[in-house]
C-alpha positions as CSV (number, residue, x, y, z in Angstrom):
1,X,6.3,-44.7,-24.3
2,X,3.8,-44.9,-21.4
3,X,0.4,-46.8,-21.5
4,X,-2.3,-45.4,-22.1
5,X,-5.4,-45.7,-19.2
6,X,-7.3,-48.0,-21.3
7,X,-4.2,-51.0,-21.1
8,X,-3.1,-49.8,-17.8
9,X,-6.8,-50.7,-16.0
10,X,-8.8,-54.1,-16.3
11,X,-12.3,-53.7,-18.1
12,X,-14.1,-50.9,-16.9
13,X,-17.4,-53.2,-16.8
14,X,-16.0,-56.1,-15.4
15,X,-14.4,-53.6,-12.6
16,X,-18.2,-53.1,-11.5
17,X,-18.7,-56.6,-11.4
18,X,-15.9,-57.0,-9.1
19,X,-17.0,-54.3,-6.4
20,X,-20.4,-56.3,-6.0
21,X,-18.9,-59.7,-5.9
22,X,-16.6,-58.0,-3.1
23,X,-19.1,-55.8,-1.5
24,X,-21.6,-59.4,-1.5
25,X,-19.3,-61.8,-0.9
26,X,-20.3,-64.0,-3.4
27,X,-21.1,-64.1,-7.1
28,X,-24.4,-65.2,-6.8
29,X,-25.0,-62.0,-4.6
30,X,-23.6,-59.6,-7.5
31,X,-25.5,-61.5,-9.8
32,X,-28.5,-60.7,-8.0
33,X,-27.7,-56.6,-7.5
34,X,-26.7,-56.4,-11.2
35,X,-29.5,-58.5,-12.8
36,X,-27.0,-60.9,-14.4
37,X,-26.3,-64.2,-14.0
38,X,-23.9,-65.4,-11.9
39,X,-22.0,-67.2,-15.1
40,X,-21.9,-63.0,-16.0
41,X,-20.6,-62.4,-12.8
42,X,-17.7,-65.3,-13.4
43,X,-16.8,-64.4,-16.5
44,X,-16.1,-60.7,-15.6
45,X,-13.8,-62.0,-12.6
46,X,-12.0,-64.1,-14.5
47,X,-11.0,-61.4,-16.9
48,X,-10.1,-59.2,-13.9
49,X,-7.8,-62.3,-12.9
50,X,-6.4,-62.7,-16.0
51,X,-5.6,-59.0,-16.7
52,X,-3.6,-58.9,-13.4
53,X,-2.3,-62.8,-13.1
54,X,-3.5,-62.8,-9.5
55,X,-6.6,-64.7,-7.9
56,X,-8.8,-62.2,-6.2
57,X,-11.4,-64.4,-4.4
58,X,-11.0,-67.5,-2.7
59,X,-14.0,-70.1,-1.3
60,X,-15.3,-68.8,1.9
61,X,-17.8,-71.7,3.2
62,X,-20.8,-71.0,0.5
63,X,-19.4,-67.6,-0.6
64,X,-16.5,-66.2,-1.6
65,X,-13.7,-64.2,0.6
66,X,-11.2,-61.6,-0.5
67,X,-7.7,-62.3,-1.1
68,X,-4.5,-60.0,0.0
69,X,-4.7,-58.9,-3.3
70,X,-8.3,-58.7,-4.3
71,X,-8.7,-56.5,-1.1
72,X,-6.4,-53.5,-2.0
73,X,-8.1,-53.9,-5.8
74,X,-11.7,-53.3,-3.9
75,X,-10.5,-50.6,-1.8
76,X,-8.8,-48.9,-4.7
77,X,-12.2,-49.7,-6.8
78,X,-14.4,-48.3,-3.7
79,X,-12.8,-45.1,-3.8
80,X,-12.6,-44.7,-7.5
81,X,-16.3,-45.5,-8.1
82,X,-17.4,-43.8,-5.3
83,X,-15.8,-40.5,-6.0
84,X,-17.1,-41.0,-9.9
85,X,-20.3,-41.2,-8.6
86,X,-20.4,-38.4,-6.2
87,X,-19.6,-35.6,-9.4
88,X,-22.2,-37.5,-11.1
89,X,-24.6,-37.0,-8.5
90,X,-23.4,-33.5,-8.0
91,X,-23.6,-32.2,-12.0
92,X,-27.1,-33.7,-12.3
93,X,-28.2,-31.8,-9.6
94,X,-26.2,-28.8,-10.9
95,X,-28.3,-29.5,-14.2
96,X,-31.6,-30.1,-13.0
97,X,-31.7,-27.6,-9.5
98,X,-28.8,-24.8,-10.7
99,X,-27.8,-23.0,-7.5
100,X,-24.7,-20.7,-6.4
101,X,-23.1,-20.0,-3.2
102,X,-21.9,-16.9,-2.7
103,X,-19.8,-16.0,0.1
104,X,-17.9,-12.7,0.8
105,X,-17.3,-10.1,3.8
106,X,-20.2,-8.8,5.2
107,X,-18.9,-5.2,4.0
108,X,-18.5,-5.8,0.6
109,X,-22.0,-7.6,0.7
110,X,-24.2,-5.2,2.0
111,X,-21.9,-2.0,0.5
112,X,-21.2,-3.1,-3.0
113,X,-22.9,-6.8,-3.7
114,X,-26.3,-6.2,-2.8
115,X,-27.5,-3.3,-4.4
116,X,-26.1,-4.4,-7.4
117,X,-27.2,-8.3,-7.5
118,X,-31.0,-7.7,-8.7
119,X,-29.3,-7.4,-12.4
120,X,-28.0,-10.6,-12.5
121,X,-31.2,-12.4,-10.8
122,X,-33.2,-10.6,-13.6
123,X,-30.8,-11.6,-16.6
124,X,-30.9,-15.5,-14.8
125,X,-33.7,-16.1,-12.9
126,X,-33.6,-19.9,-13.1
127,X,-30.0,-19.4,-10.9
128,X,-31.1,-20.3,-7.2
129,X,-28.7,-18.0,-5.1
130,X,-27.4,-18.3,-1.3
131,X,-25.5,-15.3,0.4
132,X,-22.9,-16.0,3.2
133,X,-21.4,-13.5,4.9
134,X,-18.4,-13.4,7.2
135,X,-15.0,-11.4,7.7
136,X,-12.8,-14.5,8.8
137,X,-11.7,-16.1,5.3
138,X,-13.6,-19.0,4.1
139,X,-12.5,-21.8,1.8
140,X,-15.0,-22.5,-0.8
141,X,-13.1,-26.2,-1.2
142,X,-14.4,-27.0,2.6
143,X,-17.2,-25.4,2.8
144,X,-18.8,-26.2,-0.3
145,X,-19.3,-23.0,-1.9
146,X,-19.1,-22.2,-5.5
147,X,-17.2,-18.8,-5.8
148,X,-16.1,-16.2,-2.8
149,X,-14.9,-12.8,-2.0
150,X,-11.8,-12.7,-0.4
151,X,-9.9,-9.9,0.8
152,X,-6.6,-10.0,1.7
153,X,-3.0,-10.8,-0.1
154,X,-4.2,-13.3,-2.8
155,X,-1.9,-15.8,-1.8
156,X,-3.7,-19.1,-1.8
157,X,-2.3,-22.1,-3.7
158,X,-5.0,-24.4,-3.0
159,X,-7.7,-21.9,-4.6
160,X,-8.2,-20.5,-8.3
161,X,-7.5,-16.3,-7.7
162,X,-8.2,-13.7,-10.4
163,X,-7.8,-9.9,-9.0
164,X,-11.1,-8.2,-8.3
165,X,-10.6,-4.9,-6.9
166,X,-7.9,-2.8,-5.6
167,X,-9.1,-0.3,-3.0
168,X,-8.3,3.1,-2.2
169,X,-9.0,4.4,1.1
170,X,-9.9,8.0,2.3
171,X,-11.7,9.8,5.3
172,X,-15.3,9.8,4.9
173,X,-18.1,11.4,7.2
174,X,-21.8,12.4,6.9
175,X,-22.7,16.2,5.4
176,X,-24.7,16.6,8.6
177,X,-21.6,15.9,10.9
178,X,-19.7,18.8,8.7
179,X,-22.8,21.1,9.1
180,X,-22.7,19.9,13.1
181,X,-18.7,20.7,13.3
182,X,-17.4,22.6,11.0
183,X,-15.3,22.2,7.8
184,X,-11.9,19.3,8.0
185,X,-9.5,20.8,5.5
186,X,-6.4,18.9,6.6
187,X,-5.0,15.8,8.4
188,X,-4.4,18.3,11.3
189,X,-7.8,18.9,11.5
190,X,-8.7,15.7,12.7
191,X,-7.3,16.3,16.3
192,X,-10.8,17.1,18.0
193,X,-13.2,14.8,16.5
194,X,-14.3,11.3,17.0
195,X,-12.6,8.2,14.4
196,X,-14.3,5.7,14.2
197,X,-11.8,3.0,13.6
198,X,-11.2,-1.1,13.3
199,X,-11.0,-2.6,16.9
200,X,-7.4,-3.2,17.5
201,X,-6.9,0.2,16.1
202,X,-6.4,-1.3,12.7
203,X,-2.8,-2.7,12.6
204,X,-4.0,-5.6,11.3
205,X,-2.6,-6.9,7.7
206,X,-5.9,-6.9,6.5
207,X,-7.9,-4.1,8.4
208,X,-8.8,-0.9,7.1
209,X,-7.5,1.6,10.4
210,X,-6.4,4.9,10.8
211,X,-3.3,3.9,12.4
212,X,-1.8,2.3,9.2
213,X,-3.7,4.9,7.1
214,X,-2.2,8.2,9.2
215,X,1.1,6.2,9.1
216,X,1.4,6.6,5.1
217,X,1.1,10.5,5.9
218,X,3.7,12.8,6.5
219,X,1.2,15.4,8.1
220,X,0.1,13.5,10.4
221,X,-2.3,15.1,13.5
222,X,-0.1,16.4,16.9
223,X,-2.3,15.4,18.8
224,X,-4.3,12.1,18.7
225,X,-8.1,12.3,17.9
226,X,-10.7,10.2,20.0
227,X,-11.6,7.0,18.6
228,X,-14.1,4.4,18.4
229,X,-14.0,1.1,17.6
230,X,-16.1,-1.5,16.2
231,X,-15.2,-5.1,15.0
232,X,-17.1,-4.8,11.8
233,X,-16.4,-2.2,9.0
234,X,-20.0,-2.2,7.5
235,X,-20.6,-1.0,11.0
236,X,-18.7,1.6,11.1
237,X,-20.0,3.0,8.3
238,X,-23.2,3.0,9.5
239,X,-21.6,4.9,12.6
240,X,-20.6,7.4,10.1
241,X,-24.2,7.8,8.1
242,X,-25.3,8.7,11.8
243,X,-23.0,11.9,12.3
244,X,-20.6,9.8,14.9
245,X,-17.9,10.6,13.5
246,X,-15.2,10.3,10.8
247,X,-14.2,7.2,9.6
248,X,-11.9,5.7,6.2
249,X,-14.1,5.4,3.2
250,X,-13.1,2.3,1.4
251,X,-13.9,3.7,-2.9
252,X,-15.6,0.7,-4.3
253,X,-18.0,0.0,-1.2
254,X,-18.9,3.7,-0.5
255,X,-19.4,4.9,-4.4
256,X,-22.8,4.9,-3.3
257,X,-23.2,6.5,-0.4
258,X,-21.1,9.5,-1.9
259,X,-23.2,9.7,-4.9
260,X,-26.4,9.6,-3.1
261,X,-24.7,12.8,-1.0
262,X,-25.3,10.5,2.3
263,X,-21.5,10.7,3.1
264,X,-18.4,13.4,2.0
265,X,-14.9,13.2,1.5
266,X,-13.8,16.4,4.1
267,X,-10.2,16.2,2.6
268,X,-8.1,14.9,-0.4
269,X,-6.0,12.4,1.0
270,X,-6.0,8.8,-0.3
271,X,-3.7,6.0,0.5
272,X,-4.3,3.3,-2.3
273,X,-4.4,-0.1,0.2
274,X,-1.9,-2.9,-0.4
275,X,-4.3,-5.7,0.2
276,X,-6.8,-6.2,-2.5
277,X,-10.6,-7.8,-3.1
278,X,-10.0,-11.3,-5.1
279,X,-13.0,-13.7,-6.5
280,X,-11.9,-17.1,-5.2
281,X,-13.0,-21.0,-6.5
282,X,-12.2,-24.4,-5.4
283,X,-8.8,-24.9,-7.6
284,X,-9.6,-28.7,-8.1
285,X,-13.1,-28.3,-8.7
286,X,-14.8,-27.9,-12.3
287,X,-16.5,-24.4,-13.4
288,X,-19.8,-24.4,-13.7
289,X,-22.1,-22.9,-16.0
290,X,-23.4,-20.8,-12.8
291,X,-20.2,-20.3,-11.9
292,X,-18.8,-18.9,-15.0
293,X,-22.2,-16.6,-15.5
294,X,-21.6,-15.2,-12.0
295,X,-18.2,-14.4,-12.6
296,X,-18.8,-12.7,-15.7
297,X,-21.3,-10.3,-14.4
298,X,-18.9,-9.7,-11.5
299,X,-16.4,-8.4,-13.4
300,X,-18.4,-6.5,-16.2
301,X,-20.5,-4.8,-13.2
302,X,-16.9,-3.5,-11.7
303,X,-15.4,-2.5,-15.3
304,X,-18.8,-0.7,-15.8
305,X,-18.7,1.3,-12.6
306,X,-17.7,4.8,-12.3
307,X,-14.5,5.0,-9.8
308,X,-14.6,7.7,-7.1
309,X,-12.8,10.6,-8.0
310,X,-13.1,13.7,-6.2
311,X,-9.8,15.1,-6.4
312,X,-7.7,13.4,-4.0
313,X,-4.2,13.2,-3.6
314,X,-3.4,9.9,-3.8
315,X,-0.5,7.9,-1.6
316,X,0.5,3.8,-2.0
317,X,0.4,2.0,1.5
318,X,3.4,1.8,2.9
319,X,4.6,5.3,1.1
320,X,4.9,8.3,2.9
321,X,2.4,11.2,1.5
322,X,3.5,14.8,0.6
323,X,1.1,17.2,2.6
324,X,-2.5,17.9,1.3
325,X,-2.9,21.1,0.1
């Protein structure tokens, strides 16, 4: 039967005596910083020496030095109190100032997040809130954020993962640019206008392109349409609100847009995307109250949503498509 922590450790108080005496270099030193006397100070030592049947100080002129074995106790003791101390510090400040960090792709920020986030600073107003945006994946463990976005596979050991959204991806253009060029029935139709496409052309394992997209299609276009590309996706959609072209429609972030009638979906063709959005935390880190408020708004906002469905045919990544009719 193992120990339990209470007989394994020395006293927890006299441990605190210990790290002063250390840190001072001599009892009357702790005495001082812990407003004991140094018979205090003494007695808690001597405890520590009798727990362990070791002498951790020895006479060093008019204080006292460190021996072999009261110097890996005080580094072990540093460390432990230290660390103690910094949650401490970090749940009263949690307590008394509560903030989040958010951080999340810049797509799914300005697309989805942001006209949506007034709700929750209504229902908790008290919640101070910072936003970072950025495409390259961030690790809330070293960058001291409390929850994040993350799009991508979901394969991260070192961070707590529940499933957010799985997307579904289609073309999507301004009604003007339709007006401008004419109707786009099928996949053939693309040949002869402008894509406006991931830079790299979207091979990426976790880009939205046409290149992967037109490859889950059996029908795909003869002949090649013109493309441009852009290194950010919320750009490109802003490429396609202006009329330049046609460009893939990711559901959840362009709900919106489609139901304010400032994009269309020319075709019904949808490849459902293998890659999906996750909500991320630090996996050794405790849940805050924040935390756990945020997360649950999250999710209710995205089970309350309506999902986009105009009829499209839909195709798995990596599947080949029958036709569109």
């Amino acid at each position: 039967m193992s120990l339990s922590l209470k007989e394994r450790l020395p006293p927890a108080n006299s441990l605190i005596a210990f790290e002063a005496a250390a840190r001072n270099g001599s009892f009357v030193g702790a005495a001082r910083t812990l407003s004991v006397t140094p018979a205090a100070v003494t007695r808690h030592i001597d405890r520590i020496e009798e727990s362990l049947g070791v002498s951790l100080f020895q006479p060093d002129g008019r204080g006292r030095a460190l021996t072999e074995a009261g110097q890996q106790l005080f580094e072990a003791v540093t460390i432990g109190l230290e660390h103690i101390a910094s949650v401490a510090s970090r749940i009263r400040q949690q307590e008394h100032s509560p903030s989040l960090t958010i951080a999340s792709p810049l797509a799914f920020a300005s697309l989805w997040l942001m006209p949506r986030i007034a709700s929750f600073r209504r229902a908790h107003p008290d919640i101070s809130m910072r936003f970072v945006t950025a495409d390259a994946d961030l690790d809330p463990s070293q960058e001291g954020l409390s929850l994040a976005v993350r799009y991508g596979s979901g394969d991260w050991p070192n961070l707590r993962v529940r499933p957010l959204l799985q997307p579904h991806v289609f073309p999507v253009c301004s009604p003007r640019y339709l007006d401008t060029y004419g109707n786009i029935t099928s996949v053939e139709d693309l040949a002869g206008h402008t894509l406006l496409d991931r830079e790299g052309g979207g091979d990426g394992s976790f880009s939205i392109g046409w290149t992967r997209w037109l490859s889950c299609l059996d029908n795909k276009p003869r002949r090649m349409p013109d493309r441009i590309y852009f290194s950010s996706y919320e750009v490109i959609i802003r490429a396609a609100l202006a009329g330049q072209g046609i460009a893939l429609g990711v559901d959840v972030l362009v709900k919106d847009l489609l139901d304010q009638n400032l994009l269309a979906c020319p075709f019904a063709s949808e490849v459902r995307w293998k890659e999906a959005y996750y909500l991320v935390s630090p996996k050794n880190e405790p849940t805050t109250k924040q935390m756990r408020l945020f997360s649950e708004w999250l999710f209710n906002e995205i089970a309350t949503s309506d999902t986009v469905d105009p009829g499209r045919t839909q195709v798995a990544a990596g599947q080949q498509a029958s036709p569109s009719t």
